[in-house]
DRENMARMAR-800221 format. One record per atom (N, C-alpha, C, O): residue number from 1; residue in three letters; atom name; x negated, y, z. Coordinates in nm, 2 decimals. Atoms other than C-alpha are relative to their C-alpha. Last residue first. Layout:
# DRENMARMAR-800221
NUM,ala,CA,X,Y,Z .
...
//
This chain:
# DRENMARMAR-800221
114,unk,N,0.09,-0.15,0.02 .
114,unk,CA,-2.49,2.33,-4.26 .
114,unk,C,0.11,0.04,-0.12 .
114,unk,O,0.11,0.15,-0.18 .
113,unk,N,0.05,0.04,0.13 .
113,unk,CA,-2.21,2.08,-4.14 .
113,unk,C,-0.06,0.10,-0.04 .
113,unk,O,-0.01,0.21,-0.02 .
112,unk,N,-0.07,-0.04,0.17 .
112,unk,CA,-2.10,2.08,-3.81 .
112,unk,C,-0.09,0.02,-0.06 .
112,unk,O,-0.20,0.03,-0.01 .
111,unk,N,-0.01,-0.18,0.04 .
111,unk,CA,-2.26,1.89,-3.53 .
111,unk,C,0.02,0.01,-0.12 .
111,unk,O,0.00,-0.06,-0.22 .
110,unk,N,0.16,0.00,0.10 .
110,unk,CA,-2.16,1.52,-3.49 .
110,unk,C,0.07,0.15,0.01 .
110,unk,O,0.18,0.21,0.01 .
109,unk,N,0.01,-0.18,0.05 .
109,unk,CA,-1.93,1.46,-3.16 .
109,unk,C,-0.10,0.00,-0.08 .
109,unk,O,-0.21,-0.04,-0.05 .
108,unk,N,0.16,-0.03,0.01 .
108,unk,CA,-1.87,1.06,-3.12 .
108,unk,C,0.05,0.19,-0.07 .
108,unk,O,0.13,0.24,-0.15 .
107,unk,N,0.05,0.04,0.13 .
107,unk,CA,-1.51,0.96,-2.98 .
107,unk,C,-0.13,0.08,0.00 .
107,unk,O,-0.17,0.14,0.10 .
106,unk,N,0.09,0.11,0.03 .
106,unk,CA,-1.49,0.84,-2.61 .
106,unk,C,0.01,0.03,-0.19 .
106,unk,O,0.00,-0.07,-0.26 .
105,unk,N,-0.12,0.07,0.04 .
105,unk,CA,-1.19,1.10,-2.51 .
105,unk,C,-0.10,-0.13,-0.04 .
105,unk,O,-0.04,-0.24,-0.04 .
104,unk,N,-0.06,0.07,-0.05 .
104,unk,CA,-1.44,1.28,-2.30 .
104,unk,C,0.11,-0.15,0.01 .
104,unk,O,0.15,-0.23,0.09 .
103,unk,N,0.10,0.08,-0.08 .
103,unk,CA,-1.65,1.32,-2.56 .
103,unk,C,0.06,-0.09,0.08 .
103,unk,O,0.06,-0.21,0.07 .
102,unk,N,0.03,0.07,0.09 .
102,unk,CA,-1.34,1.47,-2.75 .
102,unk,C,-0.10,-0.12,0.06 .
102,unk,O,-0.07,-0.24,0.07 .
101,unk,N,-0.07,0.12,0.03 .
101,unk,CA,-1.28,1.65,-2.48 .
101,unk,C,0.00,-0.08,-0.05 .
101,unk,O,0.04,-0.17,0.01 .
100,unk,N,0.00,0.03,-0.13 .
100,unk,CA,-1.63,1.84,-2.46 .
100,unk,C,0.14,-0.11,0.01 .
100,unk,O,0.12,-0.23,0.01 .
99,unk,N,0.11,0.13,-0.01 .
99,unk,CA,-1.65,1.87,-2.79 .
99,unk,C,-0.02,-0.05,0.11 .
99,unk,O,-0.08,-0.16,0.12 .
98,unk,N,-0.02,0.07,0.05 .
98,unk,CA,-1.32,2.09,-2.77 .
98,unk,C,-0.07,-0.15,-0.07 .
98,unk,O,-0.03,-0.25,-0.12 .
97,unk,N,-0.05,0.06,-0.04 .
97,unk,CA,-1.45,2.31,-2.54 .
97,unk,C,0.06,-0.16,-0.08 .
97,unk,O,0.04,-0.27,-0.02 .
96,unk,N,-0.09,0.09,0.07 .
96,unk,CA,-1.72,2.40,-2.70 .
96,unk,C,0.07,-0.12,0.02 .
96,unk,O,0.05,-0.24,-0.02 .
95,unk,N,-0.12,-0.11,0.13 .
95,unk,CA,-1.84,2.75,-2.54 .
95,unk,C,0.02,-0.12,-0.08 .
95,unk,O,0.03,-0.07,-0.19 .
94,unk,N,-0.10,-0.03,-0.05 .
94,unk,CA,-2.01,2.50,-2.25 .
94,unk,C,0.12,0.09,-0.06 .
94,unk,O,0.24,0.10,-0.02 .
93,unk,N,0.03,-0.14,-0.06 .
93,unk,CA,-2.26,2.34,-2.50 .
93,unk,C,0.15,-0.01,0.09 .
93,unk,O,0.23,-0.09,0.07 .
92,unk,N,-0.12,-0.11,-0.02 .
92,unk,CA,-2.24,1.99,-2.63 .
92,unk,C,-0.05,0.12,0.09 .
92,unk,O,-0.13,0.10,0.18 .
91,unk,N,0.04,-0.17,0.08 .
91,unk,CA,-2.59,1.85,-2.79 .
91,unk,C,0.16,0.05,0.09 .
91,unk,O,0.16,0.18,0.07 .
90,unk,N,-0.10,-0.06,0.02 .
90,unk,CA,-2.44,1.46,-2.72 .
90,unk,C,0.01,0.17,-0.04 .
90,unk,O,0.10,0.23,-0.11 .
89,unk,N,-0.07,-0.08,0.12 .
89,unk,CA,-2.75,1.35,-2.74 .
89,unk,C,0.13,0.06,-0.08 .
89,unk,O,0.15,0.10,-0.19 .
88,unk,N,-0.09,0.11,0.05 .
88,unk,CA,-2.76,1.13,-2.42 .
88,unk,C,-0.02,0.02,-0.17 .
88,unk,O,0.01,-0.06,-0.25 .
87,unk,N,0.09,0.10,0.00 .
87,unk,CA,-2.98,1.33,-2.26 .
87,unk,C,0.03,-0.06,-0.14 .
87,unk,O,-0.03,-0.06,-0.25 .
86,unk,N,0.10,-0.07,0.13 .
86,unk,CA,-2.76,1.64,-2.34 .
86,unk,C,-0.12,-0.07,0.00 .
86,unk,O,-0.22,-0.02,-0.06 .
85,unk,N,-0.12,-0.03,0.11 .
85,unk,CA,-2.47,1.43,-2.13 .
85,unk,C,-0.12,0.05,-0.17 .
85,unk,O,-0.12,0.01,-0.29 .
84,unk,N,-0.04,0.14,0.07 .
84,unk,CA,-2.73,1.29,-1.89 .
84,unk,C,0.04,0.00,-0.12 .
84,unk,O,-0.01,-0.07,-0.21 .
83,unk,N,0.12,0.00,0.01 .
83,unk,CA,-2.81,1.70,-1.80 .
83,unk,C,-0.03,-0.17,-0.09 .
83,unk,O,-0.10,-0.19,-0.18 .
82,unk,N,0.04,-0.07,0.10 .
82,unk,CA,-2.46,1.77,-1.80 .
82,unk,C,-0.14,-0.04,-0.03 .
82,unk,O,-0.15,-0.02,-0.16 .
81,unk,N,-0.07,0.05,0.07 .
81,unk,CA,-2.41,1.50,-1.49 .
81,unk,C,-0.01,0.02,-0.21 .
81,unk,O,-0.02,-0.07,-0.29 .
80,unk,N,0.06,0.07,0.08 .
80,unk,CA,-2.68,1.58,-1.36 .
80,unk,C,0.08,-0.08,-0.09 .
80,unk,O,0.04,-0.16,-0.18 .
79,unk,N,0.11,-0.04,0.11 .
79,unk,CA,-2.58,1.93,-1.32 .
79,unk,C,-0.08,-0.13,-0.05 .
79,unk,O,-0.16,-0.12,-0.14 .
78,unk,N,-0.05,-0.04,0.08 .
78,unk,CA,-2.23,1.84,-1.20 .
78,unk,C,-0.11,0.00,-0.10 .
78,unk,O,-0.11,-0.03,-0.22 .
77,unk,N,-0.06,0.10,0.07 .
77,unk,CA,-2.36,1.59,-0.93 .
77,unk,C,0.03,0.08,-0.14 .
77,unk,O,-0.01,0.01,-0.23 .
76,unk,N,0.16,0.10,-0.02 .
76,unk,CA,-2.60,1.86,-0.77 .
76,unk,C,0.09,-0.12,-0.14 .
76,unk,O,0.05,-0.13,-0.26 .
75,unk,N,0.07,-0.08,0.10 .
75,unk,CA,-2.27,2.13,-0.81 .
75,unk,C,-0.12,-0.12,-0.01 .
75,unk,O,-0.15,-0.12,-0.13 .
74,unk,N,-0.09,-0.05,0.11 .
74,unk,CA,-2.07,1.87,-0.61 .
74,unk,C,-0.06,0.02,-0.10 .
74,unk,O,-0.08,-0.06,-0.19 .
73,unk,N,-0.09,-0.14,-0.01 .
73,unk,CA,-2.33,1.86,-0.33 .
73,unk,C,0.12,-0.06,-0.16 .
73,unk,O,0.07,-0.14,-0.23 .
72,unk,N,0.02,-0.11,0.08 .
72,unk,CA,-2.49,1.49,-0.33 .
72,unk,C,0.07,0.10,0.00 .
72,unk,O,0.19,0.06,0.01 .
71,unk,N,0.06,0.04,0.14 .
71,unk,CA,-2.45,1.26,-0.05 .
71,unk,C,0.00,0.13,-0.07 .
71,unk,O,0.02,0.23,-0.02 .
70,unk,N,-0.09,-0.09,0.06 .
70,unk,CA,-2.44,1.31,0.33 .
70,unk,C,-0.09,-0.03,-0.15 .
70,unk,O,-0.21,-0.05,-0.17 .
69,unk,N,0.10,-0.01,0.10 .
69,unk,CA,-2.54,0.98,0.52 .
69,unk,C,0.06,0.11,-0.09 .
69,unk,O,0.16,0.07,-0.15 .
68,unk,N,0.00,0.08,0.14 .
68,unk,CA,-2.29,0.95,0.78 .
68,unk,C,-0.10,0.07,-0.08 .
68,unk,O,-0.12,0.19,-0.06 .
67,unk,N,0.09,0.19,0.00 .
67,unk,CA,-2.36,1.02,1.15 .
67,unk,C,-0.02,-0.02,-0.10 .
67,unk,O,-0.13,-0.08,-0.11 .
66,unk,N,0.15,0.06,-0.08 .
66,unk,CA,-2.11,1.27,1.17 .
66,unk,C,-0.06,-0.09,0.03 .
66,unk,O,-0.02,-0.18,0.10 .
65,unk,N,0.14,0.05,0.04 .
65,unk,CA,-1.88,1.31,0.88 .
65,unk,C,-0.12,-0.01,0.08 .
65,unk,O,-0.24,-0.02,0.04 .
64,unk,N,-0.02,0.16,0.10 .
64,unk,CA,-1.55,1.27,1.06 .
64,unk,C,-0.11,-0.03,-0.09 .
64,unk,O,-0.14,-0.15,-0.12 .
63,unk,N,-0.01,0.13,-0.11 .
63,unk,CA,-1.66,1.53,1.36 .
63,unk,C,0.05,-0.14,-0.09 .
63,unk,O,0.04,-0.25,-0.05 .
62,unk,N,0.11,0.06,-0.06 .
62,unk,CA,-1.75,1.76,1.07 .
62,unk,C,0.01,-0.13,0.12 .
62,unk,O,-0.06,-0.23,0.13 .
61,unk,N,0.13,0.08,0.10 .
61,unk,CA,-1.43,1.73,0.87 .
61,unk,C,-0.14,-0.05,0.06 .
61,unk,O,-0.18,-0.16,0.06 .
60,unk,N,-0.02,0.16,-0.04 .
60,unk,CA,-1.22,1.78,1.21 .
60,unk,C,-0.08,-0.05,-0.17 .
60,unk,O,-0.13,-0.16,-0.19 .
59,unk,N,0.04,0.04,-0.13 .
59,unk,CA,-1.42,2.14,1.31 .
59,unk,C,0.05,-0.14,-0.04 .
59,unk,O,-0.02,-0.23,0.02 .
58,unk,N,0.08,0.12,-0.01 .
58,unk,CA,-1.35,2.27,1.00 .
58,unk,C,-0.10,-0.13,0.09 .
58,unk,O,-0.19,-0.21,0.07 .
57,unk,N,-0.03,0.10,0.12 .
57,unk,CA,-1.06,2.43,1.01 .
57,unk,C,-0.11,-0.12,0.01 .
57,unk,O,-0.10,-0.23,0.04 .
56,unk,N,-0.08,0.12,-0.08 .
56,unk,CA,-1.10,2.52,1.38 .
56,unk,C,0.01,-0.06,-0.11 .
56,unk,O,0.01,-0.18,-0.10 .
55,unk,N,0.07,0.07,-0.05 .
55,unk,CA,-1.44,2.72,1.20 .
55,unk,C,0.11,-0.09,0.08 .
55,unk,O,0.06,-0.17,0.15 .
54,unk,N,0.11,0.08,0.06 .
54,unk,CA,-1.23,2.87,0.94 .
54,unk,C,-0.10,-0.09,0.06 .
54,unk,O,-0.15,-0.18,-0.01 .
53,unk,N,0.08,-0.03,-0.06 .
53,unk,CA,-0.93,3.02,1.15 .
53,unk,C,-0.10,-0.12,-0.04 .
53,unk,O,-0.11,-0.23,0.02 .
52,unk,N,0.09,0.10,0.02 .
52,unk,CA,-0.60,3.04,1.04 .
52,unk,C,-0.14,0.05,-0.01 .
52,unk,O,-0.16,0.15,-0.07 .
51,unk,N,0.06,-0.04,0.11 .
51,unk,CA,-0.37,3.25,1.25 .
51,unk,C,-0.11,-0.14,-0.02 .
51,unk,O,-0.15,-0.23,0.05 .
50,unk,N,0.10,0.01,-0.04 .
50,unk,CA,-0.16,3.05,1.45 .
50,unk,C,-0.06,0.05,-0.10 .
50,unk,O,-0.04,0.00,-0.21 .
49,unk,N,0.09,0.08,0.10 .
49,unk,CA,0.20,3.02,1.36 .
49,unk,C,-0.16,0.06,0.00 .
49,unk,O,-0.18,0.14,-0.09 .
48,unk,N,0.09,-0.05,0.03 .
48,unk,CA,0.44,3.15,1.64 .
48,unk,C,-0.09,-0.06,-0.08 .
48,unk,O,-0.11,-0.17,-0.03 .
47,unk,N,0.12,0.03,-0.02 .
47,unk,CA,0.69,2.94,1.73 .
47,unk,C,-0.06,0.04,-0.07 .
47,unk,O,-0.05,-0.01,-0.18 .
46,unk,N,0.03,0.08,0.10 .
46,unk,CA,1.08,3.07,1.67 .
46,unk,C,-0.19,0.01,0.08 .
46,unk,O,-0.23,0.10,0.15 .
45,unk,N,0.17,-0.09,0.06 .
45,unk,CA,1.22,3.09,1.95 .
45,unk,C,-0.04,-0.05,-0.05 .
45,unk,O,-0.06,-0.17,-0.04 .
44,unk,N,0.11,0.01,0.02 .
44,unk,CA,1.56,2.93,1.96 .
44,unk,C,-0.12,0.07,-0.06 .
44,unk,O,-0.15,0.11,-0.17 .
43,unk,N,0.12,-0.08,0.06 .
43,unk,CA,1.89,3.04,2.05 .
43,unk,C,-0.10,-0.04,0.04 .
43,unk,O,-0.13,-0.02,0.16 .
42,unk,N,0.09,0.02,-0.13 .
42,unk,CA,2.13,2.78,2.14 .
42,unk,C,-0.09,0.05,-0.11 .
42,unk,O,-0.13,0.00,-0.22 .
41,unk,N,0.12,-0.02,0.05 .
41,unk,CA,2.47,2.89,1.94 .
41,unk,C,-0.14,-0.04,0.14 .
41,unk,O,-0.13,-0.02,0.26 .
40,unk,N,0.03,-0.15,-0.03 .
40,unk,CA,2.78,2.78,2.16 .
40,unk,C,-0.16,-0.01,-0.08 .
40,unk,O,-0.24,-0.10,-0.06 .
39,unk,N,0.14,0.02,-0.10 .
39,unk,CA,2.95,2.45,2.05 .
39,unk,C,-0.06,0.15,-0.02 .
39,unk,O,-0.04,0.23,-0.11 .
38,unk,N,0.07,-0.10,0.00 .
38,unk,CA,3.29,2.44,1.84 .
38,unk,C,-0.09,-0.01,0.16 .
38,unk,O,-0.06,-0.05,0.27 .
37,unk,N,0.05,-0.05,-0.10 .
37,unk,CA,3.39,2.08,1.74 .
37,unk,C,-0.05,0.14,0.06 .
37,unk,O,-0.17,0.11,0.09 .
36,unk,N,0.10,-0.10,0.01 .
36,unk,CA,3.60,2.02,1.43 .
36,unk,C,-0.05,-0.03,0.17 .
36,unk,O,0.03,-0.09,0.25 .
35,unk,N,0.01,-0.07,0.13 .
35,unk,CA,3.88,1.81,1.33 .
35,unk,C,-0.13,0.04,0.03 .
35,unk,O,-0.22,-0.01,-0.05 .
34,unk,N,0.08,-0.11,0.03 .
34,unk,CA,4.02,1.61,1.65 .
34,unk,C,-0.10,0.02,-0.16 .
34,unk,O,-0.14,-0.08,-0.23 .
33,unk,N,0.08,0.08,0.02 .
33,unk,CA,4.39,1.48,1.59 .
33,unk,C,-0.13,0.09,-0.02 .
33,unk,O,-0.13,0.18,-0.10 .
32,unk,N,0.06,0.12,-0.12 .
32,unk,CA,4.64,1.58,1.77 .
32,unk,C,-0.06,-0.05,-0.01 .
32,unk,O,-0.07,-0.15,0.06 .
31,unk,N,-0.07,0.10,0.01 .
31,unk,CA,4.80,1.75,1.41 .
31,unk,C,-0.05,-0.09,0.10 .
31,unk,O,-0.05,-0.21,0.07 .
30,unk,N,-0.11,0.00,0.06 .
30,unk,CA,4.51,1.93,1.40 .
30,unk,C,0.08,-0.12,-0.01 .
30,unk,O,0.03,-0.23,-0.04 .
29,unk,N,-0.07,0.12,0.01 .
29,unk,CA,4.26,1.96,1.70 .
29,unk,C,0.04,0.05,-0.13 .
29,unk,O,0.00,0.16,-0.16 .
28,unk,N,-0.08,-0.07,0.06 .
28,unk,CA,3.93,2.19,1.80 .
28,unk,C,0.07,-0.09,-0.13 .
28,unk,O,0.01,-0.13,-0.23 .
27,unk,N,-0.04,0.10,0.08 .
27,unk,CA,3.73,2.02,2.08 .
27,unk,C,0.13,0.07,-0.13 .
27,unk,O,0.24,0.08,-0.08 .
26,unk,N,-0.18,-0.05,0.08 .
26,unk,CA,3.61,2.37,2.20 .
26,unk,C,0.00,-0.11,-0.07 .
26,unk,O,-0.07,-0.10,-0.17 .
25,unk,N,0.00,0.06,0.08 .
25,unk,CA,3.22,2.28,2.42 .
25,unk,C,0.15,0.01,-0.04 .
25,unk,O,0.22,-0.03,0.05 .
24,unk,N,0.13,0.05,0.09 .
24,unk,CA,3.06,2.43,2.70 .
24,unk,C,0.01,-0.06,-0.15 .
24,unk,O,-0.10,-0.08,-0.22 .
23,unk,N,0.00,0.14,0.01 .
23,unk,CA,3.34,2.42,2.91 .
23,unk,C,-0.13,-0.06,-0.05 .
23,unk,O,-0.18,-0.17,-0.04 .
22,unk,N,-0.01,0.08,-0.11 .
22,unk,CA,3.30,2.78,3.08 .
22,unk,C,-0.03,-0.16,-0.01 .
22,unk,O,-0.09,-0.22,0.07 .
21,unk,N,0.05,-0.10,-0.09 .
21,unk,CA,3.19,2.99,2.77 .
21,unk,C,0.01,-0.08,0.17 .
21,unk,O,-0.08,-0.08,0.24 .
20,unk,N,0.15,0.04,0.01 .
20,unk,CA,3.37,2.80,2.57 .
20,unk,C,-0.11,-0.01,0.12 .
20,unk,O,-0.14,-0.10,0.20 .
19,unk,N,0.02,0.13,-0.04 .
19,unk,CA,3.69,2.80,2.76 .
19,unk,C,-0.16,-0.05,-0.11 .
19,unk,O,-0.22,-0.16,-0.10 .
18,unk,N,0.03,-0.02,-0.15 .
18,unk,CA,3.63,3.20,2.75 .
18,unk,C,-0.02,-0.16,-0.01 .
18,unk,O,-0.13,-0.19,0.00 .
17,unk,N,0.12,-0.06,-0.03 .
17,unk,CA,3.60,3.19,2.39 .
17,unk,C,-0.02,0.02,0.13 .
17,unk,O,-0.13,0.07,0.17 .
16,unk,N,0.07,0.14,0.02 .
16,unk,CA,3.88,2.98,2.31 .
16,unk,C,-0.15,0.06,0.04 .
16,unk,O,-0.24,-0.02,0.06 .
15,unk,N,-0.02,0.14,-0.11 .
15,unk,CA,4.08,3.21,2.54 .
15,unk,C,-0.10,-0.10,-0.04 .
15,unk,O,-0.15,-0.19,0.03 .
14,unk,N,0.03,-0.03,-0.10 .
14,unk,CA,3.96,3.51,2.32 .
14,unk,C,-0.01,-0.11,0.10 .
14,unk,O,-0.11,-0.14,0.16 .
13,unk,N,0.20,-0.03,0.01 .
13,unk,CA,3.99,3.37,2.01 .
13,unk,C,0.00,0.02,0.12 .
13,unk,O,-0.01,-0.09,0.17 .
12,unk,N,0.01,-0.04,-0.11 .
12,unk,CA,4.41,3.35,2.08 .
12,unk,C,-0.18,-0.02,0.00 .
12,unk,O,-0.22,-0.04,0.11 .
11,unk,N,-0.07,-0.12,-0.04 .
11,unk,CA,4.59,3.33,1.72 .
11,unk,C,-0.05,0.03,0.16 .
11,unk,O,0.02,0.12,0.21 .
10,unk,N,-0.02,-0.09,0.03 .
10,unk,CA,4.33,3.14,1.56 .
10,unk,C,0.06,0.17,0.04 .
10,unk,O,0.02,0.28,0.02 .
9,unk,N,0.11,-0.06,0.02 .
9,unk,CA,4.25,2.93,1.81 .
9,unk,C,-0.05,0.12,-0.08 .
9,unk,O,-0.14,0.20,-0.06 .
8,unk,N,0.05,-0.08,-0.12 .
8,unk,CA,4.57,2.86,1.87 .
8,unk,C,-0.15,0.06,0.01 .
8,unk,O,-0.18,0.16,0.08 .
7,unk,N,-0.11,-0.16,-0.05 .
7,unk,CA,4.68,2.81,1.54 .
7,unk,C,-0.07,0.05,0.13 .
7,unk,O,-0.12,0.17,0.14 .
6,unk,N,0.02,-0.08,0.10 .
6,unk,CA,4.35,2.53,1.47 .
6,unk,C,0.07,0.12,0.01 .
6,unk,O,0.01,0.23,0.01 .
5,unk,N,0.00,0.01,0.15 .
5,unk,CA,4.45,2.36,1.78 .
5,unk,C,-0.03,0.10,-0.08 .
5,unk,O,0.00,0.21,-0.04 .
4,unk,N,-0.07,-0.11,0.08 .
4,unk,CA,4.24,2.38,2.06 .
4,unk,C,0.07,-0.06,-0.11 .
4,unk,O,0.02,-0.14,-0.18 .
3,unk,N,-0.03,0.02,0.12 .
3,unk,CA,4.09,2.12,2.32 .
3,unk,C,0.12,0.10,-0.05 .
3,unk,O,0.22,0.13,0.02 .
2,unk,N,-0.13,-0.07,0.02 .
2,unk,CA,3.90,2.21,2.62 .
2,unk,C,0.03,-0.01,-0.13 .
2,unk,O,-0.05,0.04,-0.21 .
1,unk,N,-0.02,-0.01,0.14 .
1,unk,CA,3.59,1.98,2.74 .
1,unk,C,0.14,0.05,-0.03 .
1,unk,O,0.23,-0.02,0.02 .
//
């Protein structure tokens, strides 16, 4: 380990670059006291990122639902959901948004007024 001061390092790079280069490591001083360390870059390869690839995607969903009793699609749930909704008498269409929150919000939707 070879120790520099701040001037000498300055005024001779080259030497601190050789005692790199051999030591492996520039303790670099001021006032006898150390300040800094210089260490030699360690170039790393950067790792490649794996194209993404739909069937490794889903390769750990299926092995976590196998066996299990598969429940309703999404869309299956959506339509009875709507279908409850216009059970219900709620009448909301999909062009009224705003009866739609409202619903959501728990107050009552009356159709407008002839």
């Amino acid at each position: 380990m070879a120790r520099m001061s701040v001037r000498d390092i300055r005024r001779r790079w080259p030497e601190a670059e050789r005692r790199l280069a051999i030591d492996g490591e520039v303790i670099v001083t001021r006032d006898s006291r150390p300040v800094a360390r210089i260490v030699p870059v360690v170039e790393r390869t950067p790792s490649r990122r794996r194209r993404f690839r739909a069937d490794e995607h889903l390769r750990w969903p299926r092995a976590f639902w196998r066996g299990k009793p598969v429940g309703p699609s999404t869309d299956e749930m959506l339509r009875r959901d709507r279908a409850e909704s216009a059970a219900d008498g709620h009448g909301m269409t999909n062009d009224d948004p705003q009866a739609r929150v409202a619903a959501a919000l728990g107050f009552t939707v009356l159709p407008p007024a002839p």
